[in-house]
N, CA, C and O atoms as CSV, one atom per row, in Angstrom:
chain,resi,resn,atom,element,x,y,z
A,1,UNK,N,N,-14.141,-23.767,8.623
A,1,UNK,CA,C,-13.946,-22.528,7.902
A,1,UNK,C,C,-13.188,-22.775,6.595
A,1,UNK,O,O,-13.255,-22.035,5.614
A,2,UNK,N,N,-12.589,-23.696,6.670
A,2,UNK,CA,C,-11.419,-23.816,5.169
A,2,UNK,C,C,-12.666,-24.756,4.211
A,2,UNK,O,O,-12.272,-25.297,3.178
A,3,UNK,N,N,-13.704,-24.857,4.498
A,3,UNK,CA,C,-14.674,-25.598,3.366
A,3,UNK,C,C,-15.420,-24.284,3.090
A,3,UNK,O,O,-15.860,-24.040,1.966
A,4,UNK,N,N,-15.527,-23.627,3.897
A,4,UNK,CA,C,-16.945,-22.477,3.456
A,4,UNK,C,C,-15.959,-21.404,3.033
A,4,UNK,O,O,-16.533,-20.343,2.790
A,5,UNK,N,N,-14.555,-21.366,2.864
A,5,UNK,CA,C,-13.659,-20.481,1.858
A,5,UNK,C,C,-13.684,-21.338,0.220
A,5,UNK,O,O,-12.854,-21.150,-0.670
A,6,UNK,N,N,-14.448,-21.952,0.178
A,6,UNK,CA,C,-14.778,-22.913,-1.217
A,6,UNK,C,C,-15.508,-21.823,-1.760
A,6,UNK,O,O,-15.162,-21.080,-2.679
A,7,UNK,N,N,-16.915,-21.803,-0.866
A,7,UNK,CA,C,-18.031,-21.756,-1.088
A,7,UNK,C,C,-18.602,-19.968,-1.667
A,7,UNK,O,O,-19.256,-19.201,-0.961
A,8,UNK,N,N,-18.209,-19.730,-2.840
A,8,UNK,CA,C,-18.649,-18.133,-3.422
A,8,UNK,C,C,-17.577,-17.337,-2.928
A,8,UNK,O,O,-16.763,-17.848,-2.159
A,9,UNK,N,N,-17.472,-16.053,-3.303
A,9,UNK,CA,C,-16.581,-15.094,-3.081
A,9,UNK,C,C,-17.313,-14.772,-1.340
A,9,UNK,O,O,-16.513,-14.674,-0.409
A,10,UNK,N,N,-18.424,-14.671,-1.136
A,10,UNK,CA,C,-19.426,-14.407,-0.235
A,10,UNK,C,C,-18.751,-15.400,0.876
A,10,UNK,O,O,-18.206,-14.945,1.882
A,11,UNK,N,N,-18.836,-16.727,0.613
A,11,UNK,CA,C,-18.731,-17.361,1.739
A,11,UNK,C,C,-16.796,-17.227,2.176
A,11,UNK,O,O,-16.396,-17.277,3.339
A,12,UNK,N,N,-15.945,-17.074,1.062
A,12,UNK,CA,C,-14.579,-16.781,1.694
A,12,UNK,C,C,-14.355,-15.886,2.409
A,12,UNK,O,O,-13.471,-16.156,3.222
A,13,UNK,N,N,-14.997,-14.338,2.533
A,13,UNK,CA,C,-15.363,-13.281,2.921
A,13,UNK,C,C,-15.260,-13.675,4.560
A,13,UNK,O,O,-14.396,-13.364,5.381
A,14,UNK,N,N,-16.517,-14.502,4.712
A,14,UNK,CA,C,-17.422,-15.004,5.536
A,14,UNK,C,C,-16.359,-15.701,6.668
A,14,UNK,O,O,-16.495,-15.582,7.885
A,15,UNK,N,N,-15.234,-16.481,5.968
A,15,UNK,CA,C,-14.392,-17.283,6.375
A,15,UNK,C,C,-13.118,-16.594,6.878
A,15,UNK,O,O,-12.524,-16.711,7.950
A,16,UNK,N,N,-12.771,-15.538,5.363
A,16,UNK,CA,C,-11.473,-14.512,5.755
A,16,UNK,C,C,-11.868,-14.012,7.418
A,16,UNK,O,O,-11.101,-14.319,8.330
A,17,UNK,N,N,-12.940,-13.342,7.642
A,17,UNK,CA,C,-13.204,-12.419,8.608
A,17,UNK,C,C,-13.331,-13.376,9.851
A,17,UNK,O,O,-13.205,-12.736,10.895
A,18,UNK,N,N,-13.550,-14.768,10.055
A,18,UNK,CA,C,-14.176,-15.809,11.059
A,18,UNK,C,C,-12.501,-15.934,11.286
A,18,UNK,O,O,-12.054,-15.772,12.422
A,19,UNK,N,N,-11.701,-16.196,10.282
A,19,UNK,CA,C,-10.259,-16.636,10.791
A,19,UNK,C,C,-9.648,-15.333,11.327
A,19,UNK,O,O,-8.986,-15.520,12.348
A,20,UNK,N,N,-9.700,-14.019,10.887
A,20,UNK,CA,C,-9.021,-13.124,11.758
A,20,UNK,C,C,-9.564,-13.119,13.092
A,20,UNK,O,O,-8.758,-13.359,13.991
A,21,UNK,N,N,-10.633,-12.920,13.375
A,21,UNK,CA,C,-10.940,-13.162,14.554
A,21,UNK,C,C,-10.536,-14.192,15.695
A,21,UNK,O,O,-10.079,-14.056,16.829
A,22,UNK,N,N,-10.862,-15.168,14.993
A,22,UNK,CA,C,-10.029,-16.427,15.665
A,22,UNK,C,C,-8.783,-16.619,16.788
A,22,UNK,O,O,-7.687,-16.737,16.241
A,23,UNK,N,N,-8.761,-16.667,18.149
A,23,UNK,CA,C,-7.296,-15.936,18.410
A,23,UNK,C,C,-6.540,-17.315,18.354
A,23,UNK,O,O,-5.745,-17.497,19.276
A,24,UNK,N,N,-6.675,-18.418,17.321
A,24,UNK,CA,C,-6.119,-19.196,17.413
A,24,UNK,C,C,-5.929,-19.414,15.575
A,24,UNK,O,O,-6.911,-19.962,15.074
A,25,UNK,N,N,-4.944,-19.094,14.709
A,25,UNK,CA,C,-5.348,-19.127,13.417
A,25,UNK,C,C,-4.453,-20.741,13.250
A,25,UNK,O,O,-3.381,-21.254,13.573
A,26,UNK,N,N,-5.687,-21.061,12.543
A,26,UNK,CA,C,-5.352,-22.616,11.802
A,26,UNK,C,C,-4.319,-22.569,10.318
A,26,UNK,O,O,-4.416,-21.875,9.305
A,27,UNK,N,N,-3.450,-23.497,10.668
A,27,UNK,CA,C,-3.223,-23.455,9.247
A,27,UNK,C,C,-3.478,-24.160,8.131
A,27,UNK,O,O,-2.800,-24.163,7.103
A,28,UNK,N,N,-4.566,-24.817,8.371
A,28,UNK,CA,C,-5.448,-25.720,7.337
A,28,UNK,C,C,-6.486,-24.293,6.358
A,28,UNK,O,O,-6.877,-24.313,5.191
A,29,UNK,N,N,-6.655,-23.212,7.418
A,29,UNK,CA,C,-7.965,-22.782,6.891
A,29,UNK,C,C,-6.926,-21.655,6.087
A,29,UNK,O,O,-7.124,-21.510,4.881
A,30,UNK,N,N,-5.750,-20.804,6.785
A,30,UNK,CA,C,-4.928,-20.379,6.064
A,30,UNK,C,C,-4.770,-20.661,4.673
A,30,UNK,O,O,-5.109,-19.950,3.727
A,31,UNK,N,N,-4.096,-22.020,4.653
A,31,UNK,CA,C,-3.927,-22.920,3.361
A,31,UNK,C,C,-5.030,-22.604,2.105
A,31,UNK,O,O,-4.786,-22.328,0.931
A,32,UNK,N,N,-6.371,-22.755,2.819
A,32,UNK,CA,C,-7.199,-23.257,1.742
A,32,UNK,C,C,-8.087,-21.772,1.582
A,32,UNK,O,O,-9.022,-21.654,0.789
A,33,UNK,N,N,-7.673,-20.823,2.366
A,33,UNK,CA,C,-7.899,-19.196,2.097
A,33,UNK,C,C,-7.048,-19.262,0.687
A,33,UNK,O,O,-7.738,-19.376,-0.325
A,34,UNK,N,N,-5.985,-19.217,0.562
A,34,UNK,CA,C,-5.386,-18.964,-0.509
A,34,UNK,C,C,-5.695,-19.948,-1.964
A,34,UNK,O,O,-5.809,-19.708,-3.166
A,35,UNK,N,N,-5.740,-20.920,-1.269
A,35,UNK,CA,C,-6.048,-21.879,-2.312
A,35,UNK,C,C,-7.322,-21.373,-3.200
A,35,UNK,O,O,-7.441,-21.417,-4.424
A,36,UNK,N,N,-8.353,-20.817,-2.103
A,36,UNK,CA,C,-9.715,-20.674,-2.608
A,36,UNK,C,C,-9.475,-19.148,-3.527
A,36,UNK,O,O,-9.810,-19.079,-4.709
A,37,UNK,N,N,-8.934,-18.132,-2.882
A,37,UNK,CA,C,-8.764,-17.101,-3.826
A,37,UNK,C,C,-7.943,-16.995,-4.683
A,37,UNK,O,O,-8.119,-16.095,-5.504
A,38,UNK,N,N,-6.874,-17.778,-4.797
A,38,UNK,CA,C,-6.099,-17.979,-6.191
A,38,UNK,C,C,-7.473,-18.777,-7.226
A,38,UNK,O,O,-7.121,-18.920,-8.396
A,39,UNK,N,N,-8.765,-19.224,-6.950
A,39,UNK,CA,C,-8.906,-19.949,-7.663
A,39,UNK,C,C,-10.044,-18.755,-7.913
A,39,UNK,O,O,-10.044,-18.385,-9.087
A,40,UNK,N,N,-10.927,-18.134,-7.141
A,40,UNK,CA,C,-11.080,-16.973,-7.712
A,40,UNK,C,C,-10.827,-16.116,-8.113
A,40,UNK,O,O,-11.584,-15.233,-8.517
A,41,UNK,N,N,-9.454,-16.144,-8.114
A,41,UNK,CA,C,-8.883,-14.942,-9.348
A,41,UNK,C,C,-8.986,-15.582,-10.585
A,41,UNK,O,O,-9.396,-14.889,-11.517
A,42,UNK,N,N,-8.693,-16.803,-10.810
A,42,UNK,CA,C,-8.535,-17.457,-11.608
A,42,UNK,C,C,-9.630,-17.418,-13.117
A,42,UNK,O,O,-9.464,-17.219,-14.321
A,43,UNK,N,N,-10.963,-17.784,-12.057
A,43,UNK,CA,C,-12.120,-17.721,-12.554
A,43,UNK,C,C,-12.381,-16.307,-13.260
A,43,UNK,O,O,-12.567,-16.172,-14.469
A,44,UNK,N,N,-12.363,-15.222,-12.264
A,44,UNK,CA,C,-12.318,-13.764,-13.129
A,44,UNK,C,C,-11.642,-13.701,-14.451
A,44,UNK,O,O,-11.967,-13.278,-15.560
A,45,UNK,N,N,-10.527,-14.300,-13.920
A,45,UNK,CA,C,-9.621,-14.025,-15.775
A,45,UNK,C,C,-9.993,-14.777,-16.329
A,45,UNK,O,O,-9.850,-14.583,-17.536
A,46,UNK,N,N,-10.597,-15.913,-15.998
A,46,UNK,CA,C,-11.221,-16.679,-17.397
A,46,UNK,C,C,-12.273,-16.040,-18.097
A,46,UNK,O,O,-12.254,-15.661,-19.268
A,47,UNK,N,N,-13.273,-15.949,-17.199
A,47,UNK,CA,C,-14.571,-15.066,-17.385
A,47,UNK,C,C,-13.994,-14.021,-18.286
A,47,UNK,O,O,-13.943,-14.271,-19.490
A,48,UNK,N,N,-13.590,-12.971,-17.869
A,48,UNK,CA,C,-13.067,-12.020,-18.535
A,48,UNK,C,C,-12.251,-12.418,-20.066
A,48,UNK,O,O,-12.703,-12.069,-21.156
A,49,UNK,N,N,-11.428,-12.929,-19.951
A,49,UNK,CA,C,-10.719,-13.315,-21.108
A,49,UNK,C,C,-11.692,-14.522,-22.268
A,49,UNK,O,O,-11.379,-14.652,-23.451
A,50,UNK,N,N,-12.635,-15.140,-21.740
A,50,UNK,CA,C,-13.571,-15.990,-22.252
A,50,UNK,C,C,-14.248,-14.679,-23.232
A,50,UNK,O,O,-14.113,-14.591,-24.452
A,51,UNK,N,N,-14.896,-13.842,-22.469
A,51,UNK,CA,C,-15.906,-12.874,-22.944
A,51,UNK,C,C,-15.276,-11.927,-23.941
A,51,UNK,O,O,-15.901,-11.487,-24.906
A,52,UNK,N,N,-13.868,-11.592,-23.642
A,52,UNK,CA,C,-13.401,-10.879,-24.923
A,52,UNK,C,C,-13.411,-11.804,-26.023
A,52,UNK,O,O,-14.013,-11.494,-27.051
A,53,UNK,N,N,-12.770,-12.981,-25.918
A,53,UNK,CA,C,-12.875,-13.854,-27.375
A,53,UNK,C,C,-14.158,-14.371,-27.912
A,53,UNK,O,O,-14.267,-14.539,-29.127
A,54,UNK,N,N,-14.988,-14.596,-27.227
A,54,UNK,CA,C,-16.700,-14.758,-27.793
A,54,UNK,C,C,-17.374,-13.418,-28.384
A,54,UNK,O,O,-18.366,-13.328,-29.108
A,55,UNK,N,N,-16.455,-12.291,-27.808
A,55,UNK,CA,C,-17.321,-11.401,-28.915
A,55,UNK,C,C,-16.682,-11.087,-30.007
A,55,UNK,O,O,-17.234,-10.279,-30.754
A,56,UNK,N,N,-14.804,-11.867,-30.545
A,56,UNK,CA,C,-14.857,-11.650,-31.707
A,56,UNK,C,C,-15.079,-12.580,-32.078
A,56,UNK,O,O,-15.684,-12.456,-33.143
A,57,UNK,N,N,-14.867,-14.055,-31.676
A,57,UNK,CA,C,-14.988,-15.515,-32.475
A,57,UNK,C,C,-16.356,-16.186,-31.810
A,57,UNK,O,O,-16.136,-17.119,-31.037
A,58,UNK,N,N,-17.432,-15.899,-31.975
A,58,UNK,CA,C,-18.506,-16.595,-31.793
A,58,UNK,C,C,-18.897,-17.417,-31.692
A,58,UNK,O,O,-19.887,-17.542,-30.972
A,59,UNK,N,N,-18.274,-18.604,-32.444
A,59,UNK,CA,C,-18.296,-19.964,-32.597
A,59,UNK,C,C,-17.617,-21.073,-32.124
A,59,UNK,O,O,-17.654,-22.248,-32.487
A,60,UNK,N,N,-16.692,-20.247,-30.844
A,60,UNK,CA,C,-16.009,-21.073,-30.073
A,60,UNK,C,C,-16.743,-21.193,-28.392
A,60,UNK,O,O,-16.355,-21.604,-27.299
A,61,UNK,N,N,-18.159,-20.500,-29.013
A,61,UNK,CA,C,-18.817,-20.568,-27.167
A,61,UNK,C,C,-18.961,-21.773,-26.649
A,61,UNK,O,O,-18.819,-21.894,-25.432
A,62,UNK,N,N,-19.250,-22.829,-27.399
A,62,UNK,CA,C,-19.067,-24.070,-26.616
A,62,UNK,C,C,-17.338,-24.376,-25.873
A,62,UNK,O,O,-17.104,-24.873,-24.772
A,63,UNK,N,N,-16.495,-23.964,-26.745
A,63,UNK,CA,C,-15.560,-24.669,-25.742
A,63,UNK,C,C,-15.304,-23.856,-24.548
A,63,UNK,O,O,-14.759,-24.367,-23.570
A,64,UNK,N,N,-15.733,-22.377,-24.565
A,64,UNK,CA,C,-15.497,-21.862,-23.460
A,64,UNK,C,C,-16.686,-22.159,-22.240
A,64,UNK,O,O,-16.434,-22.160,-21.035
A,65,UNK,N,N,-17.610,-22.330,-22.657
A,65,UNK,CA,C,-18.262,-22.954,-21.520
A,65,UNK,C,C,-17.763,-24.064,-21.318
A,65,UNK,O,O,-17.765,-24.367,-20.125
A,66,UNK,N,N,-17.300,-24.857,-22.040
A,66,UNK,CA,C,-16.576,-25.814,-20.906
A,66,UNK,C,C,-15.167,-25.534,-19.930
A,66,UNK,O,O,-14.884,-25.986,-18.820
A,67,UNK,N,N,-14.338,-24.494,-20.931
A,67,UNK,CA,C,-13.390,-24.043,-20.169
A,67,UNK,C,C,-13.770,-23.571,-18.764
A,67,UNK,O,O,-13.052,-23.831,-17.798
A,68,UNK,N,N,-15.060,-22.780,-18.645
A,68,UNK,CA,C,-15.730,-22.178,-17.498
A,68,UNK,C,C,-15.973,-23.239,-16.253
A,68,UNK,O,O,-15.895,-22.982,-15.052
A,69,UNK,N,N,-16.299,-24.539,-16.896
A,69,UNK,CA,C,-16.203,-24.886,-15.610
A,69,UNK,C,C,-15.029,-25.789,-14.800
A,69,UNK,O,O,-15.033,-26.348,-13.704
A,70,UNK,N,N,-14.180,-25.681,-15.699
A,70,UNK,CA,C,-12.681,-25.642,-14.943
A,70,UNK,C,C,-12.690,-25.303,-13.764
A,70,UNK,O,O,-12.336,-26.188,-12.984
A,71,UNK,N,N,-13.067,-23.985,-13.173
A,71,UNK,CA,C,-12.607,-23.690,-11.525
A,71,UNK,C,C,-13.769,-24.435,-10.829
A,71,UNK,O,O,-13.532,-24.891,-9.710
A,72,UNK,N,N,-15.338,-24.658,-11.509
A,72,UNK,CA,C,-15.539,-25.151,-10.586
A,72,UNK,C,C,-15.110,-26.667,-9.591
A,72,UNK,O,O,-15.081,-26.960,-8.396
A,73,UNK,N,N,-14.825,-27.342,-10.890
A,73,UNK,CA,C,-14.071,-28.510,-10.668
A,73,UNK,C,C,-12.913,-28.015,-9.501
A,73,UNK,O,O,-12.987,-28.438,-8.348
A,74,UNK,N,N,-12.098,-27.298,-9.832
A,74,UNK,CA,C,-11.572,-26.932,-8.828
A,74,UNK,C,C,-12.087,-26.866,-7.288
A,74,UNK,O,O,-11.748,-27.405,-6.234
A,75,UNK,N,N,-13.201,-25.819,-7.743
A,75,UNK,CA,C,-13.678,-25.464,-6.018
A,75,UNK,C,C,-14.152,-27.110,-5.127
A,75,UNK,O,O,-14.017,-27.402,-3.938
A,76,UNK,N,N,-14.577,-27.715,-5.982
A,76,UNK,CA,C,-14.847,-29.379,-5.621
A,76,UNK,C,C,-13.462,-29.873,-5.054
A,76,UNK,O,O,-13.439,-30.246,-3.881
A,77,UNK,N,N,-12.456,-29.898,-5.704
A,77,UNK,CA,C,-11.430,-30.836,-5.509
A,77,UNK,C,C,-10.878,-30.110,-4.160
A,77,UNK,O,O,-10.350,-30.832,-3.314
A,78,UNK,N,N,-10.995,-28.495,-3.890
A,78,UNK,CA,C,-10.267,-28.039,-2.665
A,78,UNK,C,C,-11.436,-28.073,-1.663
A,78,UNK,O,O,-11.076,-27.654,-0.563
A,79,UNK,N,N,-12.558,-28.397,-1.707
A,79,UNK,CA,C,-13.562,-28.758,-0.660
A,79,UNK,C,C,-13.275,-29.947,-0.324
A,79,UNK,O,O,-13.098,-30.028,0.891
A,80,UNK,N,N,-13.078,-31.482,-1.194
A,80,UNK,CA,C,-12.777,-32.182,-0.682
A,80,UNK,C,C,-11.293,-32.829,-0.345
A,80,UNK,O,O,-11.195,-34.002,0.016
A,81,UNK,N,N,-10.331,-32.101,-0.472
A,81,UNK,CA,C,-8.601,-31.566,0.269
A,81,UNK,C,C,-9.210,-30.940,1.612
A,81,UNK,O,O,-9.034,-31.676,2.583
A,82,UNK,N,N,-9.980,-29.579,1.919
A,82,UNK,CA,C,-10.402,-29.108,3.097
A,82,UNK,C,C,-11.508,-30.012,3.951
A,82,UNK,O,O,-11.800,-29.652,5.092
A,83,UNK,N,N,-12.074,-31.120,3.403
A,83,UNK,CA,C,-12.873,-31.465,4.428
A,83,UNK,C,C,-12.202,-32.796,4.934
A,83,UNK,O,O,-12.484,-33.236,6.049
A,84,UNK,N,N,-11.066,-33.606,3.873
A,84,UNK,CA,C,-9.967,-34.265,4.953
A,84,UNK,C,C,-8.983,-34.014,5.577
A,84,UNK,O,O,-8.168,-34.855,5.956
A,85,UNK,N,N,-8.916,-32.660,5.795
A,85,UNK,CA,C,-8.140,-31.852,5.931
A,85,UNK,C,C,-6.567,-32.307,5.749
A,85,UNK,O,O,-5.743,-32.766,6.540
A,86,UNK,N,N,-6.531,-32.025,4.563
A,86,UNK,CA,C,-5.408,-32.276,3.884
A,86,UNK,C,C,-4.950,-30.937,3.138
A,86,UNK,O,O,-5.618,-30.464,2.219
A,87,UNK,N,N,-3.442,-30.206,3.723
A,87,UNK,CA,C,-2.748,-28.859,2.840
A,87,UNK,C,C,-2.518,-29.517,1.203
A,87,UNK,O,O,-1.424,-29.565,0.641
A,88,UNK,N,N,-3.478,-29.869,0.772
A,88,UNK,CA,C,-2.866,-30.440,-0.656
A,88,UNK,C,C,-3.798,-29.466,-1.877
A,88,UNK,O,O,-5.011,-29.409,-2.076
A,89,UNK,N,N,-2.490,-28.673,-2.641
A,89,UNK,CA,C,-2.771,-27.837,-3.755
A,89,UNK,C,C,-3.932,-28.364,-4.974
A,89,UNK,O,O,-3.934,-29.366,-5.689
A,90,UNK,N,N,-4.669,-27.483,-4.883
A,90,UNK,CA,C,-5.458,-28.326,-6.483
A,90,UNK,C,C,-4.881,-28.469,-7.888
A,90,UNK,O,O,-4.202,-27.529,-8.302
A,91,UNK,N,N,-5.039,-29.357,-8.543
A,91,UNK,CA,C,-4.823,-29.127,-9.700
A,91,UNK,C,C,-4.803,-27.657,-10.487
A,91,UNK,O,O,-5.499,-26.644,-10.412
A,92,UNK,N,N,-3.483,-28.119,-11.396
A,92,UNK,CA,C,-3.314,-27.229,-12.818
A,92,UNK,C,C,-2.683,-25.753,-12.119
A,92,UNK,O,O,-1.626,-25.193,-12.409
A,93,UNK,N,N,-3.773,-25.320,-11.048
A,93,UNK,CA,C,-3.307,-24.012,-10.688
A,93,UNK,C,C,-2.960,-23.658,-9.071
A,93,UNK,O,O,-2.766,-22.543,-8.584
A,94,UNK,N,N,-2.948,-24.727,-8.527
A,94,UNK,CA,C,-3.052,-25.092,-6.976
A,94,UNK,C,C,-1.077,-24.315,-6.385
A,94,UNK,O,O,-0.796,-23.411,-5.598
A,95,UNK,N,N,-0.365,-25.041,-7.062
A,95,UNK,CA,C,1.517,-24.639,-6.943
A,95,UNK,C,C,1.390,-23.162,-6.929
A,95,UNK,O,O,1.556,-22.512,-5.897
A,96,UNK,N,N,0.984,-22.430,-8.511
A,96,UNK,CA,C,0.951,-21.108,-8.350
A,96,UNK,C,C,0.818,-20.297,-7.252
A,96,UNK,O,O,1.729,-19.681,-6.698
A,97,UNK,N,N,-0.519,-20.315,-6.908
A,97,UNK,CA,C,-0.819,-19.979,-5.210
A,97,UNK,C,C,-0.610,-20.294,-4.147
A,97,UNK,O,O,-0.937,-19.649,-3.151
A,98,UNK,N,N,0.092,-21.559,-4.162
A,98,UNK,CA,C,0.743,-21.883,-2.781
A,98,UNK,C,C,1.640,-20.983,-2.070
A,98,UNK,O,O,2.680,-20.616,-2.617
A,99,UNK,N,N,1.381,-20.659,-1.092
A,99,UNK,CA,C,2.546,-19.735,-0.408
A,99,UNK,C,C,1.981,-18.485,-0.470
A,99,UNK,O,O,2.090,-17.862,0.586
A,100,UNK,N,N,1.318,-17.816,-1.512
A,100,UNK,CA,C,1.599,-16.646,-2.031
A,100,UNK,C,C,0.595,-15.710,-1.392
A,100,UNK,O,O,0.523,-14.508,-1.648
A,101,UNK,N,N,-0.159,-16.353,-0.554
A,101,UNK,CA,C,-0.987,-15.389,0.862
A,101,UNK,C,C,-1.221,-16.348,1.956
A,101,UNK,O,O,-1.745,-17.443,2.161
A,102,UNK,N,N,-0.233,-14.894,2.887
A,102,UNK,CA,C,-0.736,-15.368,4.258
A,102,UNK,C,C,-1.240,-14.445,4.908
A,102,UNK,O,O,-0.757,-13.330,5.106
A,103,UNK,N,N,-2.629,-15.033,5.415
A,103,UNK,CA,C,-3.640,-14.643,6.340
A,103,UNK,C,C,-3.268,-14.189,7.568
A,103,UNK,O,O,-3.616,-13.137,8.106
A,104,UNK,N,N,-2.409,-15.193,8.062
A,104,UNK,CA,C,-1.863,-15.182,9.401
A,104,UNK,C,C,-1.718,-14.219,10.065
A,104,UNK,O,O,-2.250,-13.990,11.151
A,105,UNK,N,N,-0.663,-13.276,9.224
A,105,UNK,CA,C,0.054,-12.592,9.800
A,105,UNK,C,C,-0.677,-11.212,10.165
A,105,UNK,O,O,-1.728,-10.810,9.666
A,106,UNK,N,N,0.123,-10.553,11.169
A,106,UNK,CA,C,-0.537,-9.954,12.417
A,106,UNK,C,C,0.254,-8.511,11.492
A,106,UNK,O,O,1.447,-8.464,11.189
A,107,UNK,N,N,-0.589,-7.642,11.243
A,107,UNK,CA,C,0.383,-6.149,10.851
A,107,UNK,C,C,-0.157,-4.976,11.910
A,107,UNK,O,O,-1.302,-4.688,12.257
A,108,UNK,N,N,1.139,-4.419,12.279
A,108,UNK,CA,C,1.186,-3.512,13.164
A,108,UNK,C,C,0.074,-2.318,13.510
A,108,UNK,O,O,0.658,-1.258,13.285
A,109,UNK,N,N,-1.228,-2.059,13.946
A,109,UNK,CA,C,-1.726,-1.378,13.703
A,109,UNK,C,C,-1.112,0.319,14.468
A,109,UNK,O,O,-0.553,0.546,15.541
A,110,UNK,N,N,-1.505,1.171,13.423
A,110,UNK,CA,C,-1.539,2.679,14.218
A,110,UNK,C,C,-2.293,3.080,15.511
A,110,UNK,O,O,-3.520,3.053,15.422
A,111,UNK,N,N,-1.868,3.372,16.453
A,111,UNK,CA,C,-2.326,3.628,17.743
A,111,UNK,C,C,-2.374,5.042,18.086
A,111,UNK,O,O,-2.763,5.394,19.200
């Protein structure tokens, strides 16, 4: 499950919902839940912030397509951290998100 939280917003989804269920939660897949959606947030604000500056400076679309594929490089480097299963942060933006969601935890439901 902590490789197919790599894999699209679709497949973390896929993964978020496989680990709640789980009555045993890992903390490898924990780990790389967060890892994977800090890195899709990431991507949004690039995207987003890419697309405002290409429509006033036009002539910088090459470097932002390369900036663009920054996360994917990412999603590579935390697929292969999750498939030796190793808690190890990705580059550049990996620290940021460390810590900063846990899955784990159990919240009280209304009865």
């Amino acid at each position: 499950m902590a490789i197919v939280a790599y894999i699209t917003l679709i497949g973390w989804i896929i993964s978020y919902l496989e680990f709640k269920k789980s009555p045993e939660k890992s903390r490898l897949v924990n780990y790389h839940l967060g890892q994977s959606l800090g890195i899709i947030i990431t991507s949004f604000v690039l995207s987003i912030a890419s697309s405002i500056i290409l429509a006033i400076i036009p002539s910088l679309g090459f470097i932002f397509y390369i900036v663009l594929l920054i996360p994917f490089l990412l999603l590579l480097l935390g697929v292969i951290a999750a498939n030796n299963e190793m808690e190890k942060p990705v580059p550049i933006i990996g620290k940021i998100f460390e810590g900063r969601f846990n899955f784990a935890s159990e919240k009280p439901g209304n009865i």
